[in-house]
C-alpha positions in Angstrom: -7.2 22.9 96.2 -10.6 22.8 94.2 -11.1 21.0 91.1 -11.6 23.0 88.1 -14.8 22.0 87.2 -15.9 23.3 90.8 -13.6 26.6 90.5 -15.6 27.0 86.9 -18.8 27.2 88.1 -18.2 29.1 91.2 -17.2 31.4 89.1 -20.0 31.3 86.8 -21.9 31.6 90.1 -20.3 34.6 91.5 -18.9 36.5 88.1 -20.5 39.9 88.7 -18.7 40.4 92.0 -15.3 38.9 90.5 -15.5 40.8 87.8 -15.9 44.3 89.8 -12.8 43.0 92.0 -10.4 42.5 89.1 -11.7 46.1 87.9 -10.9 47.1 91.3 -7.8 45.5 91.3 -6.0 47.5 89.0 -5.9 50.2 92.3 -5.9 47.7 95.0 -3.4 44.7 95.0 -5.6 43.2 97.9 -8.6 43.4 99.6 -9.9 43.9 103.0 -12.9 41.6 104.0 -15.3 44.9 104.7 -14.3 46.1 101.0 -15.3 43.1 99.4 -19.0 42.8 101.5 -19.1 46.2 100.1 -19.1 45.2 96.8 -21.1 42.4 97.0 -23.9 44.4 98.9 -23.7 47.0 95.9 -24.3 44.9 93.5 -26.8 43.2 95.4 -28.9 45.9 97.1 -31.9 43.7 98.5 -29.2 41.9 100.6 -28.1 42.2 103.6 -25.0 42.2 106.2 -25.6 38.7 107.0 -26.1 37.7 103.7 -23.2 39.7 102.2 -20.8 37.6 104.8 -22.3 34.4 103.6 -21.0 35.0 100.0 -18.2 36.2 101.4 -17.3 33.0 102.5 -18.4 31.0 99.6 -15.9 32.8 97.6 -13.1 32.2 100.0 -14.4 28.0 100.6 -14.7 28.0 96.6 -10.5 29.6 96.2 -12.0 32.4 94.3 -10.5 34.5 96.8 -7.3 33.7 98.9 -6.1 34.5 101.7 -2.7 36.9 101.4 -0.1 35.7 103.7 1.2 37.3 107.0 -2.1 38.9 107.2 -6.5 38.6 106.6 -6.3 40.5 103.3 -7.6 38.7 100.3 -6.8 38.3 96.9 -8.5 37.0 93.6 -7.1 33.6 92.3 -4.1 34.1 90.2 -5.4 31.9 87.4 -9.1 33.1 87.8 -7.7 37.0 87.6 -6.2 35.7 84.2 -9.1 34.2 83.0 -10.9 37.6 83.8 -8.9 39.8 82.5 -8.5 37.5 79.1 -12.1 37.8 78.6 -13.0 41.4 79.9 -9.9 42.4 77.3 -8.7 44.6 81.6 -5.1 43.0 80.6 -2.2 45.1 81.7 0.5 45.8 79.1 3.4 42.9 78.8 6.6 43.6 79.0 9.0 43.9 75.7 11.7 41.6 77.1 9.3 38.7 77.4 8.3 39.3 73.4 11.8 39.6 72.2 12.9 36.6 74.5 10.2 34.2 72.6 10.9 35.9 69.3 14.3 34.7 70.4 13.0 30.8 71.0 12.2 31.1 67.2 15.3 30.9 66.2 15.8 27.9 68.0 12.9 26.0 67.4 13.6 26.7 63.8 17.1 25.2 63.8 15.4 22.0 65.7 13.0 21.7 63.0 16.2 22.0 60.2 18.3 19.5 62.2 15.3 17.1 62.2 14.6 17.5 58.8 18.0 16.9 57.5 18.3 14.1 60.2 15.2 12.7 59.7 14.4 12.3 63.1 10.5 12.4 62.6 10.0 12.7 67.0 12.8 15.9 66.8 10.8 17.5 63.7 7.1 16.7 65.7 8.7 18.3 68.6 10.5 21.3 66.9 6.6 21.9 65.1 4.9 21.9 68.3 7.2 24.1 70.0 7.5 26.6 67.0 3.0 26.4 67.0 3.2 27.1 70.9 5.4 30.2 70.5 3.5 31.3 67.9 0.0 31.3 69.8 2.2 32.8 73.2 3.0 35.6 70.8 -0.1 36.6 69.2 -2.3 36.5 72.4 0.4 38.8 74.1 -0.4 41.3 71.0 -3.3 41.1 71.4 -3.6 41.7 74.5 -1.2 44.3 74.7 -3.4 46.0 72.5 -6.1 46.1 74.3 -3.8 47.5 77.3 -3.1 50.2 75.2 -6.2 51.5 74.3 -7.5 51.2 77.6 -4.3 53.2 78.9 -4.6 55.9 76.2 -8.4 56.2 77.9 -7.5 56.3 80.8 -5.4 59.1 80.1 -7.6 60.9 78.3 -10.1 60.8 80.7 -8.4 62.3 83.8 -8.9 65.6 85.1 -7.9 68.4 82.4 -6.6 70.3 85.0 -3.9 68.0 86.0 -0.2 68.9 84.9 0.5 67.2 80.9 3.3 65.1 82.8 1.1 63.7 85.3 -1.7 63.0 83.0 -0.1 61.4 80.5 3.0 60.0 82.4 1.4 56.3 81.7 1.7 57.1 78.1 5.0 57.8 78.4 6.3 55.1 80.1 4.1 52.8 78.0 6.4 54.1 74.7 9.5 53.8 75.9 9.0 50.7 77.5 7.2 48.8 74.8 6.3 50.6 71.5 10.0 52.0 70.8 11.6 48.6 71.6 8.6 46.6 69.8 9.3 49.3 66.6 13.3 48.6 66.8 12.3 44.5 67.4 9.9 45.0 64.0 12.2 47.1 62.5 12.2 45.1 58.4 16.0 46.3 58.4 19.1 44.1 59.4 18.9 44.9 63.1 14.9 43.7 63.0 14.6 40.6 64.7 10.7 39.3 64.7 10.4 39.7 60.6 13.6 38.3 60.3 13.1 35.2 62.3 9.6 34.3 61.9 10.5 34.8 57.6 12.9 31.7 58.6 10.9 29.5 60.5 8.7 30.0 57.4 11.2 29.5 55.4 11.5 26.3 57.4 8.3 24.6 58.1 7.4 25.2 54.1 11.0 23.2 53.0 9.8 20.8 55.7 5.9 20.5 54.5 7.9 20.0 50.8 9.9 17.2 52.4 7.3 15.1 53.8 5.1 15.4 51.0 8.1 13.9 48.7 8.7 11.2 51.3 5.5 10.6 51.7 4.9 11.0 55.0 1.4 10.7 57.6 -1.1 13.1 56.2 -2.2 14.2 59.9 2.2 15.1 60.0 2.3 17.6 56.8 -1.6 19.5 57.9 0.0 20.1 61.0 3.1 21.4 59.6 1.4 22.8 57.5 -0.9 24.8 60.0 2.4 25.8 61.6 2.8 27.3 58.4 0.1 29.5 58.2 0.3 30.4 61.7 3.8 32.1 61.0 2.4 34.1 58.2 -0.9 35.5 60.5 1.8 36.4 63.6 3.5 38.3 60.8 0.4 40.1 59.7 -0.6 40.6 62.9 2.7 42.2 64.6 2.5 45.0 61.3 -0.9 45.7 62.7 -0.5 45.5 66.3 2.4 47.8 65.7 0.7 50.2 63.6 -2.2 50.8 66.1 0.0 51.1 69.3 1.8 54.1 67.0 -1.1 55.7 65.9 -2.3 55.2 69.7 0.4 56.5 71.8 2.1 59.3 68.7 -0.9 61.9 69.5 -0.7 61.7 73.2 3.0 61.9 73.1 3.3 64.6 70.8 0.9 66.6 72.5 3.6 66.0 75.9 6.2 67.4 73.7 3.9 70.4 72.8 3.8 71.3 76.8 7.5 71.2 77.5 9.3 73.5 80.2 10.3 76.1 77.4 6.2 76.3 76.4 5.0 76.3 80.1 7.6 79.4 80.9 6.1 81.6 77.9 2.3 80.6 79.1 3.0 81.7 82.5 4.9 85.0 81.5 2.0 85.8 79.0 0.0 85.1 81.9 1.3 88.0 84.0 1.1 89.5 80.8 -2.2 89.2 80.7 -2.7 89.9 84.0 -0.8 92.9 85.3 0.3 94.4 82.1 4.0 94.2 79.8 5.3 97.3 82.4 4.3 95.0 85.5 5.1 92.1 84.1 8.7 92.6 83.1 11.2 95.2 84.3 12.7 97.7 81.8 16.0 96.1 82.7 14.6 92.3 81.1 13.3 94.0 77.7 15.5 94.2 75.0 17.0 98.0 74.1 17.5 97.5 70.5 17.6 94.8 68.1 19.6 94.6 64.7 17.5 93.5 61.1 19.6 91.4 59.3 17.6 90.9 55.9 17.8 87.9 54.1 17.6 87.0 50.5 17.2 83.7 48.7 18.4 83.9 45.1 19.0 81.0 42.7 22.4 79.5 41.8 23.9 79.3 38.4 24.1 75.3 39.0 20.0 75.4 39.0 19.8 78.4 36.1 21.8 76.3 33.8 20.1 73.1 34.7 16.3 74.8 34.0 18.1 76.4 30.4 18.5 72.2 29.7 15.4 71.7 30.7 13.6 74.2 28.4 15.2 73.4 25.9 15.4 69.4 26.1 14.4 67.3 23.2 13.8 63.5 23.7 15.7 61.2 21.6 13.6 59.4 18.9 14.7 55.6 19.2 13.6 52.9 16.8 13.1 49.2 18.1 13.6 46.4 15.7 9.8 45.3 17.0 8.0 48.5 15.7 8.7 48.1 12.0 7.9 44.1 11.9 4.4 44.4 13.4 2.9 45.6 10.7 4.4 43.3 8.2 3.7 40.3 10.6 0.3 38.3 9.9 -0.9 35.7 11.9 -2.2 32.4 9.7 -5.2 31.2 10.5 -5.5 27.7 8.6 -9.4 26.7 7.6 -10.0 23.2 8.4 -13.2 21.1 7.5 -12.7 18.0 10.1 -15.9 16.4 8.0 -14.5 15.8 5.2 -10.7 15.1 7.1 -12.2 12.2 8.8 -14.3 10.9 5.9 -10.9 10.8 3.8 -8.8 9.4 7.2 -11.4 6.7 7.6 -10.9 5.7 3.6 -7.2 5.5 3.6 -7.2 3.1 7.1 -5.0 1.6 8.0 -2.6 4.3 8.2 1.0 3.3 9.7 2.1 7.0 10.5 -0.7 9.5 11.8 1.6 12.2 11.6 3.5 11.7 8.5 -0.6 11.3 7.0 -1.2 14.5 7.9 1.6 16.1 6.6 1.8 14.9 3.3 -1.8 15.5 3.0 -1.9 18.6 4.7 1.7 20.2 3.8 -0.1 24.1 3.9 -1.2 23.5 7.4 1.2 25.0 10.3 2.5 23.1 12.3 0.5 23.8 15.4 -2.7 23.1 13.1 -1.0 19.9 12.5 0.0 18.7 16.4 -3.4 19.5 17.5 -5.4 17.9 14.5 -3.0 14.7 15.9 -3.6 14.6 19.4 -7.0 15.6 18.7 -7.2 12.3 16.5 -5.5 9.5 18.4 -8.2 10.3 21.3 -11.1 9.3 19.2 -12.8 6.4 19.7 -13.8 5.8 15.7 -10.3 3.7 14.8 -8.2 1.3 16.9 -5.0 3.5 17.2 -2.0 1.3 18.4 1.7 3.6 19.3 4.9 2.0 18.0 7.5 0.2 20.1 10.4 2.6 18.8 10.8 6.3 18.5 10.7 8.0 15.2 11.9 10.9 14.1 9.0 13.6 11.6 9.9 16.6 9.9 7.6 19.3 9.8 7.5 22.5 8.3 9.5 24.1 11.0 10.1 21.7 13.7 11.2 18.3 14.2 8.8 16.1 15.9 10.7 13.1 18.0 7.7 10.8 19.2 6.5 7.2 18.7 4.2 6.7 15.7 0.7 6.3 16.3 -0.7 3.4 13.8 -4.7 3.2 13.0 -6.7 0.8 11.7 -10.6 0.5 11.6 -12.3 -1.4 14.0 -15.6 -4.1 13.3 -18.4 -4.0 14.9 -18.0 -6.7 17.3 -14.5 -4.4 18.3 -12.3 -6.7 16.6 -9.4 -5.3 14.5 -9.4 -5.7 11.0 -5.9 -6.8 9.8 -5.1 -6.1 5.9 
């Protein structure tokens, strides 16, 4: 077997013809040696037979192409076809069971990470993370690229002969709801029997209660990013299966309700309107098919007495006139503004240092000031760098005008110049 650097750059060597083989191969599961020259001489015009052979066999040497078993068919590597088809967004569409059966895993990996965390078994929780991140990149990739296979199926469909019977022409669409949009919609479904909301909301739930944890425990900062990326990759699969959903729907809804337009019912009236059309109603249809007569039976839609007597309350309807305690004491209610000139306060604070009790200063100086005015005129004061301020060792207890103020007294005392306190 090759190494992958050599597999990489024979590909990178020969990636026009693989490409045109994996478009090929949506029609062809293998191919035969003389189709293969015939696409490398189309791509190549100026070469030859020889020459087309020659590449030939560098893509066989090089395990870009294999040989098929039993047999001198050849097929395109298996991981290079995936690789291809990644990048060219050619993917065909997943199956259902695969999504729901990793949407399952969730809820395993999920209960991992909570039996780590309550455990504290930090190699369980790392594991339980990485398994939960894995499943969550399988997932989105596999929307992704099931979206993609959508689109491409819808154009497929579209484009085909016009001619063709609705069924035949859209039978891919068909399939292609039943097999993966109704179950994905059912599996999406926000409800109780919803599965993928439901379980990724836990794992959520999980890794953020985790993140929470470590960061209280204190734990490696390279552990909580990477939980914490978890994290946020959980919330993107959740955006991201709303929208995947949403576009298959709005894909697939046209094309399917335009099958249900052209049922068996609609395709007998268009072929008798046909002969119709064609031969004439006498022609068309025996007397003994037409109906003889036909009885009218008039209808008449009238209005109950329930709805008459419900309109007469209406018309009549008064709304009740309610008064809240709220509306009559707005008025009344003025908000005090208190006018403070911190000049002259701090030329008068400065002559009565040393002061014992900041607060209790300010409110027996200051007794007209609310008490908000007061608290922030106090913090605003300790922080100042004019006086040595010095808090007590014990708690004391200051009434104010409306509140009791519990806190430990903040003494100041003016400071020298040489920052020595003076003591009186």
């Amino acid at each position: 077997m090759p190494s992958p650097r050599s597999l990489t750059y024979a590909l990178y060597s020969h990636w026009d013809v693989i490409e045109q083989l994996v478009l090929l191969g949506r029609e062809f599961p293998a191919f035969e040696q003389d189709q293969v020259i015939a696409v490398i001489g189309g791509l190549a015009l100026q070469k030859g037979r020889e020459d087309c052979e020659a590449t030939l066999r560098q893509l066989v040497s090089s395990d870009l192409l294999q040989l098929m078993p039993r047999g001198t068919a050849l097929q395109v590597h298996p991981m290079v076809l995936e690789f291809v088809r990644g990048l060219t967004r050619e993917h065909e569409l997943g199956l259902s069971a695969v999504l729901k059966a990793r949407i399952e895993a969730i809820k395993s990996a999920s209960s991992r990470l909570t039996e780590g965390l309550q455990t504290k078994d930090s190699d369980q929780l790392r594991q339980a993370a990485t398994q939960l991140s894995e499943l969550f990149r399988q997932i989105s990739q596999q929307l992704d690229q099931d979206r993609h296979a959508i689109l491409e199926l819808a154009e497929r469909a579209k484009s085909k002969d016009a001619n063709l019977p609705i069924n035949r022409r859209y039978s891919e669409v068909l399939t292609a709801y039943d097999d993966y949009v109704a179950p994905m919609a059912e599996m999406m479904d926000s409800g109780p029997s919803g599965t993928f909301y439901r379980h990724l909301e836990s794992a959520e739930h999980a890794l953020d209660n985790a993140l929470e944890t470590l960061t209280i425990q204190g734990s490696l900062y390279t552990q909580r990013m990477a939980m914490r990326q978890v994290a946020f990759q959980a919330k993107e699969l959740r955006r991201l299966g709303r929208e995947v959903l949403k576009h298959c729907s709005d894909t697939l809804l046209p094309l399917r309700e335009d099958i249900r337009q052209h049922n068996v019912l609609s395709s007998a009236i268009s072929t008798i309107l046909s002969q119709v059309r064609k031969r004439g109603l006498s022609a068309a249809l025996s007397a003994s098919e037409l109906p003889l007569w036909r009885r009218d039976m008039p209808r008449r839609v009238t209005v109950g007495n329930e709805v008459l007597a419900i309109m007469v309350e209406a018309l009549s309807y008064q709304p009740a006139s309610l008064s809240f305690p709220g509306d009559e004491e707005l008025d009344t209610v003025k908000i005090a503004l208190d006018l403070i000139d911190e000049t002259a306060l701090l030329q008068e604070l400065t002559q009565a240092l040393p002061v014992t009790n900041l607060l209790a200063w300010l409110h027996e100086r200051y007794p007209l000031f609310t008490d908000a005015t007061v608290l922030r005129l106090y913090h605003g004061l300790i922080e100042r760098r004019d006086w040595v301020v010095k808090p007590a060792d014990s708690t004391d207890r200051q009434s104010l005008n409306t509140v009791r103020v519990t806190h430990y007294p903040h003494a100041l005392s003016a400071a020298t110049n040489d920052g020595q306190v003076t003591v009186s």
